[in-house]
C-alpha atoms as a printed R data frame, in Angstrom:
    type eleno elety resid chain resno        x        y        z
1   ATOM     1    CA   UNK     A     1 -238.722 -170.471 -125.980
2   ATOM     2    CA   UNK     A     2 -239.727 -170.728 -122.371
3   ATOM     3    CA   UNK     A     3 -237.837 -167.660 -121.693
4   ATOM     4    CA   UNK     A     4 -238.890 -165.558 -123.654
5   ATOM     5    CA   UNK     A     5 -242.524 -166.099 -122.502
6   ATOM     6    CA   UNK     A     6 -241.777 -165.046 -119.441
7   ATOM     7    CA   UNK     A     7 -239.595 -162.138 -120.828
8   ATOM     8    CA   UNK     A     8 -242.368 -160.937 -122.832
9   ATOM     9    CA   UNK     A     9 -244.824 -161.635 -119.463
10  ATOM    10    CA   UNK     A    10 -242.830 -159.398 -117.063
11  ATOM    11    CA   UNK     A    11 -242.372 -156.706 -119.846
12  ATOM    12    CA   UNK     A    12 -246.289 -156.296 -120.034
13  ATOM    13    CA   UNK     A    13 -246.623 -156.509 -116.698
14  ATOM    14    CA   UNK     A    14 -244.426 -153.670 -115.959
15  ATOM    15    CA   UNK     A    15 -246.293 -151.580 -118.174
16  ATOM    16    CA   UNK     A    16 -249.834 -152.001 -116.882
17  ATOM    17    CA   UNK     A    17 -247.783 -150.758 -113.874
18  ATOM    18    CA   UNK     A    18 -246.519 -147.726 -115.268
19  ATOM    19    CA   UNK     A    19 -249.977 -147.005 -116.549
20  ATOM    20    CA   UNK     A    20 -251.507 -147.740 -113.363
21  ATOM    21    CA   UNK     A    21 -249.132 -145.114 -111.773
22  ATOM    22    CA   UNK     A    22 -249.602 -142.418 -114.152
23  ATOM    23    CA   UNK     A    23 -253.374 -142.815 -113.983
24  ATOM    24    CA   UNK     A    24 -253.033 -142.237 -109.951
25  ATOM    25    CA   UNK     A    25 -250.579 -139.519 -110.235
26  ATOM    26    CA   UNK     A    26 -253.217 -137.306 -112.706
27  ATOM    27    CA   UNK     A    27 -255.708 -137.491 -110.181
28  ATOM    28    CA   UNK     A    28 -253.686 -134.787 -107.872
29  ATOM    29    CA   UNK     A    29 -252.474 -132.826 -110.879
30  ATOM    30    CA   UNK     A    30 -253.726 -128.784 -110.231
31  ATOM    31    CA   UNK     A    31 -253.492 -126.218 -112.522
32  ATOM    32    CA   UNK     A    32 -253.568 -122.933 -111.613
33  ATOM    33    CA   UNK     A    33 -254.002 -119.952 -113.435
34  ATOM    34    CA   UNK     A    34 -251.815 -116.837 -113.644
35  ATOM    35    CA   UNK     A    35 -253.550 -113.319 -114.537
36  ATOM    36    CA   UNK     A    36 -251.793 -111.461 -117.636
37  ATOM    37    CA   UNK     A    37 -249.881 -108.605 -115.946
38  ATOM    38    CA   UNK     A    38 -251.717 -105.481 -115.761
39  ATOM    39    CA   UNK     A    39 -251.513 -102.822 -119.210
40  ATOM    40    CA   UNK     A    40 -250.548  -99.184 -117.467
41  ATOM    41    CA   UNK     A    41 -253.278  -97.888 -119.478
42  ATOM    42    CA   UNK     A    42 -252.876  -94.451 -117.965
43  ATOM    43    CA   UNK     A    43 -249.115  -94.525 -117.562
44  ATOM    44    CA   UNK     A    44 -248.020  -90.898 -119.078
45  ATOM    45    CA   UNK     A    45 -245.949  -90.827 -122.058
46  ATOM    46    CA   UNK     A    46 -242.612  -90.601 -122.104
47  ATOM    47    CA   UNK     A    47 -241.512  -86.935 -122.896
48  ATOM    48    CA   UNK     A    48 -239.918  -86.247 -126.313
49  ATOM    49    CA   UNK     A    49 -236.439  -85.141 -125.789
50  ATOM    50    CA   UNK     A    50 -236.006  -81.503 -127.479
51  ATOM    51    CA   UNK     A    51 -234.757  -81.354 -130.753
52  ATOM    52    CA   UNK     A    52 -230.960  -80.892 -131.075
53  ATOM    53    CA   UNK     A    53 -231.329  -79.112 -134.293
54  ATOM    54    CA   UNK     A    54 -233.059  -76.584 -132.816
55  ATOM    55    CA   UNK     A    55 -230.876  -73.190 -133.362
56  ATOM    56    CA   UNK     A    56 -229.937  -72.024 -129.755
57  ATOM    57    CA   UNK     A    57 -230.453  -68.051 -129.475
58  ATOM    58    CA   UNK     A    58 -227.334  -66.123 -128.292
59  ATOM    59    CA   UNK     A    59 -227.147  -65.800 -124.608
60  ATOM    60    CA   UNK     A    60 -228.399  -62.200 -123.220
61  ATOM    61    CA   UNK     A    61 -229.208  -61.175 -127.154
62  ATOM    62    CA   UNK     A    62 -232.700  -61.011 -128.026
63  ATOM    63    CA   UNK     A    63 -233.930  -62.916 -131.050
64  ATOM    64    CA   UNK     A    64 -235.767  -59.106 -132.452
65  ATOM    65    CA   UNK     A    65 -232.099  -58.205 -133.017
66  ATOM    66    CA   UNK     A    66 -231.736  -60.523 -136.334
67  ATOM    67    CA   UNK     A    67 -234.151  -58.184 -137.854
68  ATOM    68    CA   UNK     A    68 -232.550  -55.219 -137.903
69  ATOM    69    CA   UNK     A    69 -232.432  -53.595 -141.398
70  ATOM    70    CA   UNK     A    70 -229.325  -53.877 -142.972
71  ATOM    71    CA   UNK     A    71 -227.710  -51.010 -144.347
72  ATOM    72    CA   UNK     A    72 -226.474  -50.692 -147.467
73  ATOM    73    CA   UNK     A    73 -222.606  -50.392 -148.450
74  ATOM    74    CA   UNK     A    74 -219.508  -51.172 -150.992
75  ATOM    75    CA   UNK     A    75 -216.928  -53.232 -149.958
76  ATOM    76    CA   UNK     A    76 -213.492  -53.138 -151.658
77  ATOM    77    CA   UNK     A    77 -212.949  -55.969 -154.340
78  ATOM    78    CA   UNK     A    78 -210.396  -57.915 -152.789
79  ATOM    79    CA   UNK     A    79 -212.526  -58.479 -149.589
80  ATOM    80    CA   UNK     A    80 -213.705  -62.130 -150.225
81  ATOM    81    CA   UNK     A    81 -217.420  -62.522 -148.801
82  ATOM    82    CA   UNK     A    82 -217.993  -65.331 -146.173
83  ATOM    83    CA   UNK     A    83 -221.024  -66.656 -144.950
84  ATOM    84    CA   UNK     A    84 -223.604  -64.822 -142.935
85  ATOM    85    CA   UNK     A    85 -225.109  -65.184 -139.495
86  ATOM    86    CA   UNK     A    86 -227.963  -63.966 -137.768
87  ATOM    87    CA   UNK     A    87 -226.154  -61.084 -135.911
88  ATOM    88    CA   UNK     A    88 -223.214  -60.796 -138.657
89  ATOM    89    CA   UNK     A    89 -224.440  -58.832 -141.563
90  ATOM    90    CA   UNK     A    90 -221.540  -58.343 -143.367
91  ATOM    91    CA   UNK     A    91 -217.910  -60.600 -143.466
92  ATOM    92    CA   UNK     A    92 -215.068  -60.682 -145.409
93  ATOM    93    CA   UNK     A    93 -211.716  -62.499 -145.261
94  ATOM    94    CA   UNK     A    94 -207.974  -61.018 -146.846
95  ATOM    95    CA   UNK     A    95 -205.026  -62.674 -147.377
96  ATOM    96    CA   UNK     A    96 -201.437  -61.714 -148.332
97  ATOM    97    CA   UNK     A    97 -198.871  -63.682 -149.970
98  ATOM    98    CA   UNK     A    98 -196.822  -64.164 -146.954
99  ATOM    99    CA   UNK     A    99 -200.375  -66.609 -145.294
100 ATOM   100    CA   UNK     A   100 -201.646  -63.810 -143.459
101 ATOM   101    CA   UNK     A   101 -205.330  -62.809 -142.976
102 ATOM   102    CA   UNK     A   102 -207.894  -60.583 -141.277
103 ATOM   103    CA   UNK     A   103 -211.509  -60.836 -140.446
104 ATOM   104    CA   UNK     A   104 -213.498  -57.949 -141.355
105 ATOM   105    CA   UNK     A   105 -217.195  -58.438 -140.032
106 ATOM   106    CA   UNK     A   106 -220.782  -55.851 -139.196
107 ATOM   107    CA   UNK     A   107 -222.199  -57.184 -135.930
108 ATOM   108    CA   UNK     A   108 -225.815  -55.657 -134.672
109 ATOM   109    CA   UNK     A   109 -226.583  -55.910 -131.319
110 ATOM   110    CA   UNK     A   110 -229.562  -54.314 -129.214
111 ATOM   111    CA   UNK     A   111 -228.743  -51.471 -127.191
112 ATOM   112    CA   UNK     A   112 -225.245  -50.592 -126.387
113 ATOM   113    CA   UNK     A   113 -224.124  -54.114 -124.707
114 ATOM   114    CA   UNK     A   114 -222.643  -52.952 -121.905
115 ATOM   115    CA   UNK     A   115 -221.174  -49.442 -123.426
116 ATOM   116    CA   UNK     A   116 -218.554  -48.173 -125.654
117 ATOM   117    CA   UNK     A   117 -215.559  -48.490 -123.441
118 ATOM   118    CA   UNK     A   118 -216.538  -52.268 -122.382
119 ATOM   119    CA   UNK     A   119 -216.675  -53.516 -125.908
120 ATOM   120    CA   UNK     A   120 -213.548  -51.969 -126.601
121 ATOM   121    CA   UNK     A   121 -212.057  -53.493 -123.502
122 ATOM   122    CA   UNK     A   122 -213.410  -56.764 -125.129
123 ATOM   123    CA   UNK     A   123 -211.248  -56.372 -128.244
124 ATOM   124    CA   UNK     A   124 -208.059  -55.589 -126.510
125 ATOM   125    CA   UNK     A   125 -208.333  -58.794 -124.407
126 ATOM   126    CA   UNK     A   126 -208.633  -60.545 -127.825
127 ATOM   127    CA   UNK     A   127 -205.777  -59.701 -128.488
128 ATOM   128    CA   UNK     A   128 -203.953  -59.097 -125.761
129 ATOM   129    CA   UNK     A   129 -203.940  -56.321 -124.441
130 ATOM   130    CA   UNK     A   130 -204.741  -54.973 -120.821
131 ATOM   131    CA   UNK     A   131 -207.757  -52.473 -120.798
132 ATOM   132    CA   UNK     A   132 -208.209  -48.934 -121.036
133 ATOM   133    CA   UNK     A   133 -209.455  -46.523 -118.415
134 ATOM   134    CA   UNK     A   134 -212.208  -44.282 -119.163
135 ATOM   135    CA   UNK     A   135 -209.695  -40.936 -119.434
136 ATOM   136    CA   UNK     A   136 -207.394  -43.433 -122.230
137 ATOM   137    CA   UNK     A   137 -210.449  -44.528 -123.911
138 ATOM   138    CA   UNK     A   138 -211.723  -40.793 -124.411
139 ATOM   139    CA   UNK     A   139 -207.570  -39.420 -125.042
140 ATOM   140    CA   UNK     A   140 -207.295  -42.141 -127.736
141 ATOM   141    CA   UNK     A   141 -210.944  -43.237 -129.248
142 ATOM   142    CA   UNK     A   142 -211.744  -40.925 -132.318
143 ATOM   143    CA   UNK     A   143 -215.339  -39.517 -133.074
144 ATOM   144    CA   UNK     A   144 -216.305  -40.566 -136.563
145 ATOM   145    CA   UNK     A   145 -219.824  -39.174 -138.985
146 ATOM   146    CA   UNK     A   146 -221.384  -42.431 -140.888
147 ATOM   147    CA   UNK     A   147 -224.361  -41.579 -142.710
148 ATOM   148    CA   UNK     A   148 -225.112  -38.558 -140.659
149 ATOM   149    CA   UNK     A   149 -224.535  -40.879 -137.524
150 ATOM   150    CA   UNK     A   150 -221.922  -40.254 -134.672
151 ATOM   151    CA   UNK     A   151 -219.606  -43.043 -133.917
152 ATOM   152    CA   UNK     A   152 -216.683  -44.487 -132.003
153 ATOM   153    CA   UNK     A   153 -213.381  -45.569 -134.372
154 ATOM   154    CA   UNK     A   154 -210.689  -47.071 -132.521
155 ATOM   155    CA   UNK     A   155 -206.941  -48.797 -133.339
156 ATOM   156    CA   UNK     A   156 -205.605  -51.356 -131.280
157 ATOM   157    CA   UNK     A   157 -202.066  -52.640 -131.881
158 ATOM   158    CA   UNK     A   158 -200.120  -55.245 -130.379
159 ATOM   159    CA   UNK     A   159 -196.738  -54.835 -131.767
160 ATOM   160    CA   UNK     A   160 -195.217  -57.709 -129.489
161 ATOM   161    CA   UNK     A   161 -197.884  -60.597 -131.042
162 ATOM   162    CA   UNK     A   162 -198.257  -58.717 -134.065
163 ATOM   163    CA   UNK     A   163 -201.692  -58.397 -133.919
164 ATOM   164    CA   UNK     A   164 -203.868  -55.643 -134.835
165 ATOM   165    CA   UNK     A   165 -207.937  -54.001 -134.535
166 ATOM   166    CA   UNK     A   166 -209.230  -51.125 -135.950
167 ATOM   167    CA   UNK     A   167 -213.095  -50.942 -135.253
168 ATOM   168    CA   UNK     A   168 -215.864  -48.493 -135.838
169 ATOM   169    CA   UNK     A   169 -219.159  -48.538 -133.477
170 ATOM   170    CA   UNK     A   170 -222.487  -46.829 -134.603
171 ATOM   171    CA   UNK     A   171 -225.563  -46.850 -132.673
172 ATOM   172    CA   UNK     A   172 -228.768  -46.735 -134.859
173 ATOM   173    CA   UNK     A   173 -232.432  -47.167 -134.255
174 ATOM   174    CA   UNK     A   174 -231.902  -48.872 -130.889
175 ATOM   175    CA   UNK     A   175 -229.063  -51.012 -131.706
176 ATOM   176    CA   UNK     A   176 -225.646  -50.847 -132.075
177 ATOM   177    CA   UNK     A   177 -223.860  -51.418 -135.922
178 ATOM   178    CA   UNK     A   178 -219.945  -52.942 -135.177
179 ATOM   179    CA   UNK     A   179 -217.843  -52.837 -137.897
180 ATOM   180    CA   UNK     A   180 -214.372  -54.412 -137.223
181 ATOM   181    CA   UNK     A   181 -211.072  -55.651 -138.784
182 ATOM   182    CA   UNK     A   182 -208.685  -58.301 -136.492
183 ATOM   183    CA   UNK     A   183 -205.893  -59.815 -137.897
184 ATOM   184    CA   UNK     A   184 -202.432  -59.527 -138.139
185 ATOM   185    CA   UNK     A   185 -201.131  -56.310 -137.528
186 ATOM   186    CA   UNK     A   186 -199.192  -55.209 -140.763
187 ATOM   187    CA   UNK     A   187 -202.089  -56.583 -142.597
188 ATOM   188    CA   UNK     A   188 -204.359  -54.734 -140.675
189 ATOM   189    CA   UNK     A   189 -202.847  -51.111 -141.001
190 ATOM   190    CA   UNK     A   190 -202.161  -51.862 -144.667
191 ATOM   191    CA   UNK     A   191 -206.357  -52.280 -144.928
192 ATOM   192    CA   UNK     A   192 -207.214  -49.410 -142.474
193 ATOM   193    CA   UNK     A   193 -207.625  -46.612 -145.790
194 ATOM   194    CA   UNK     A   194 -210.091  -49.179 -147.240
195 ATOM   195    CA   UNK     A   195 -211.531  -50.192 -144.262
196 ATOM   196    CA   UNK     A   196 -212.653  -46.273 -144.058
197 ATOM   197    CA   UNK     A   197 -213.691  -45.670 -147.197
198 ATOM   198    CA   UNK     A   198 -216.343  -48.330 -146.174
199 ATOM   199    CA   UNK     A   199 -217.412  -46.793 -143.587
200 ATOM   200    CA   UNK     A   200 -218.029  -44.016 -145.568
201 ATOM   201    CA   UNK     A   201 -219.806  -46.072 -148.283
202 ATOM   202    CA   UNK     A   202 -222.240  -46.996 -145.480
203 ATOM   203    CA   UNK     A   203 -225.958  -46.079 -145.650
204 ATOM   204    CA   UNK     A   204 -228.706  -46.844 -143.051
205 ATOM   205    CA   UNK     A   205 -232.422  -47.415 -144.203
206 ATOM   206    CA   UNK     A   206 -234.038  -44.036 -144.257
């Protein structure tokens, strides 16, 4: 019994210490006070990114040249139809049993893009051929009448890749109309009849 008095008596005694201590130690307590960081109230906006969905116009091709009037013609019925674009105004696709196919397609472009001979040149790289010279593009290239409009038809064959284009260019009203069949080559000269009685069938907007 007499020890736990004094048990109890040194337990309360260190706890009037404690509090005693505690007491001192808030005297010297300091609080400071720490400004809210500063808004950038006239901080610029961050610039929206352009839109990625925007359509991207051809390089060197004005946009003026997607509204060039179509003209009018008849196609042969076993030319299937493929989508359009804004420069492609007319496309077509044919097959043969064997899993061949050629592209038929009417490109507009403004002005003459360089010239007759240097589109030309253009299709005989694509498929592999080397270029012409003026005096081979004026022995070979055959003058053509389209609606009352002078023209430029031309057949290019690669026999060794068996590939083949035969290609008609018009100019009309400040742009030029480019009518043109690639594919493979037997395919190609087996289409070449139809591909002129198109061109006949052709009629600009009067």
């Amino acid at each position: 019994m007499f020890k736990q008095k004094h048990i109890l008596a040194a337990l309360l005694s260190l706890a009037i210490a404690l509090i005693t201590a505690c007491k001192k130690e808030g005297d010297n307590i300091v609080v400071y006070t720490v400004p809210k960081e500063a808004k950038h109230a006239n901080a610029p906006a961050m610039p929206t990114p352009p839109s990625t969905t925007q359509p991207m116009p051809m390089a060197g091709v004005p946009v003026e040249s997607a509204h060039a009037d179509t003209p009018s013609w008849t196609a042969p019925q076993d030319w299937q139809a493929q989508p359009l674009g804004s420069l492609r105004k007319g496309s077509w696709k044919v097959f043969n049993q064997n899993g061949g196919e050629i592209d038929i397609s009417v490109l507009v472009f403004p002005g003459d893009v360089g010239g007759n001979l240097a589109n030309v040149n253009r299709w005989r790289e694509q498929i592999d051929l080397a270029p012409w010279s003026q005096n081979e593009f004026n022995t070979f290239a055959e003058e053509i009448l389209v609606d009352n409009v002078k023209g430029t038809l031309v057949t290019l064959e690669n026999r060794t890749d068996d590939k083949a284009i035969i290609a008609a260019i018009l100019p009309h009203a400040g742009n030029t109309w480019y009518f043109k069949m690639l594919g493979k080559r037997e395919l190609v000269l087996a289409q070449e009849y139809a591909f002129k009685e198109f061109l006949l069938s052709v009629s600009f907007p009067k």
